[in-house]
C-alpha positions as CSV (number, residue, x, y, z in Angstrom):
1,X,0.0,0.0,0.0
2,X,1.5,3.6,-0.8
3,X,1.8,6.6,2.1
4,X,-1.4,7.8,3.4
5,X,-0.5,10.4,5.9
6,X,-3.0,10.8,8.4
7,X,-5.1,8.0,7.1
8,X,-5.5,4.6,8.9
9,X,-4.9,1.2,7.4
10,X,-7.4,-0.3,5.5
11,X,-9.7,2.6,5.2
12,X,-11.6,3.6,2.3
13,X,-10.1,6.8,0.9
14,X,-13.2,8.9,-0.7
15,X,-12.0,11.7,-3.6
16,X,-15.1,14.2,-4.0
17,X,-13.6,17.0,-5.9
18,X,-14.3,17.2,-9.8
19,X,-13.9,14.9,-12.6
20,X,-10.9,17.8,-13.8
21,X,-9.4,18.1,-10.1
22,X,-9.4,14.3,-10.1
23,X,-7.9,14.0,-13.5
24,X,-4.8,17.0,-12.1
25,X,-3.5,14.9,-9.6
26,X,-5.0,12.6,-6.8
27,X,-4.0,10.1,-4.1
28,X,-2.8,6.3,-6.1
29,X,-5.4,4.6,-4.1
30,X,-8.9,6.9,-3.9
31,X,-11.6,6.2,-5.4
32,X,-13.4,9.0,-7.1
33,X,-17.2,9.8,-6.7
34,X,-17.5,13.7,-7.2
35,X,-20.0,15.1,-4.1
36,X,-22.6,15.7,-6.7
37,X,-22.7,12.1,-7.7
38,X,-22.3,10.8,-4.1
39,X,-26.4,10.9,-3.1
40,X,-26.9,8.6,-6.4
41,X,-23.7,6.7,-5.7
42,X,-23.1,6.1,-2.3
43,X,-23.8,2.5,-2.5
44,X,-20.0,2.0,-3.4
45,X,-18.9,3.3,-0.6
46,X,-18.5,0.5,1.7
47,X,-20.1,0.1,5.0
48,X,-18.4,-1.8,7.9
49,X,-14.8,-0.1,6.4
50,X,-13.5,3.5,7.8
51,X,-14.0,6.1,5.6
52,X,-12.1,9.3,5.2
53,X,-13.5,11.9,2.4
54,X,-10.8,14.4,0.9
55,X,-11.1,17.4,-1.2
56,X,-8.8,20.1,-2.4
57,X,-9.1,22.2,0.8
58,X,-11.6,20.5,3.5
59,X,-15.0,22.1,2.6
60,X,-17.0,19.6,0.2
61,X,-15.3,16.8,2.1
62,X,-16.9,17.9,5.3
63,X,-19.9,18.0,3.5
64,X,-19.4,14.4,1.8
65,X,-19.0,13.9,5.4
66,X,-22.0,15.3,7.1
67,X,-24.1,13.3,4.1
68,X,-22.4,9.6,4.7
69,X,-22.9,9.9,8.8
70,X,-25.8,8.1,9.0
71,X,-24.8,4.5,8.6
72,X,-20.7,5.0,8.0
73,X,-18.1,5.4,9.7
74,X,-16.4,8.5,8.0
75,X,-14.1,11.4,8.6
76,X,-13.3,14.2,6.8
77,X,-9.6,15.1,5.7
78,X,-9.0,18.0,7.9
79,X,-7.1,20.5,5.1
80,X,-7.9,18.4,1.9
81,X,-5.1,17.5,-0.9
82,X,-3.2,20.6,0.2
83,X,-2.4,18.8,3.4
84,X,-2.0,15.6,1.8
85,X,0.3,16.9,0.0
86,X,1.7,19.1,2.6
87,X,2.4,15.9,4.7
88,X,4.5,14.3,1.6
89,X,1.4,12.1,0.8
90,X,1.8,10.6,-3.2
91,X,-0.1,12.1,-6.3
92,X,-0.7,10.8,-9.6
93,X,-2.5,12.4,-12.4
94,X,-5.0,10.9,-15.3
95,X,-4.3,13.6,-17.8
96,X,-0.4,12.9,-19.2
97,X,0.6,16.2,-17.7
98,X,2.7,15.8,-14.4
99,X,0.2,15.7,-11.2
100,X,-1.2,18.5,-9.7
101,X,-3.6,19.7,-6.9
102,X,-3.2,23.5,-6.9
């Protein structure tokens, strides 16, 4: 598994920014539902598993957050993929270009 700073083993990591955020640069190992697909899609996000939501800077993540507390067991990523970052945590992109979350 790659470096997750500040996220536990074995826990779901949740990407809700954009499709083009997502494409710029993202944690290896998130899975990507953008928060206005998440009502309709929540059913992948698995119950029973810790899950912590990420965004660029903190704010739709809380939100993700506040929408998955009733029946998971979710935090929000206090700061986003800045602080990922910050705290030396890996990138990749989907777009060719090198990876980004500014």
């Amino acid at each position: 598994m790659t470096t997750r700073p500040g996220v536990p083993d074995g826990a779901f990591l949740l990407d809700v920014r954009r499709d083009d955020e997502w494409e710029a640069g993202h944690a290896p190992d998130a899975v990507h539902i953008p928060l206005a697909e998440l009502p309709d899609r929540a059913g992948e996000v698995p119950r029973g598993t810790p899950v912590v939501a990420v965004c660029h800077a903190g704010g739709r993540s809380a939100r993700a957050t506040a929408f998955l507390q009733q029946g998971y067991d979710v935090t929000n990523y206090e700061g986003g993929m800045l602080a990922w970052v910050g705290a030396g945590g890996p990138v990749v992109s989907e777009n060719g270009q090198p990876p980004s979350v500014g």
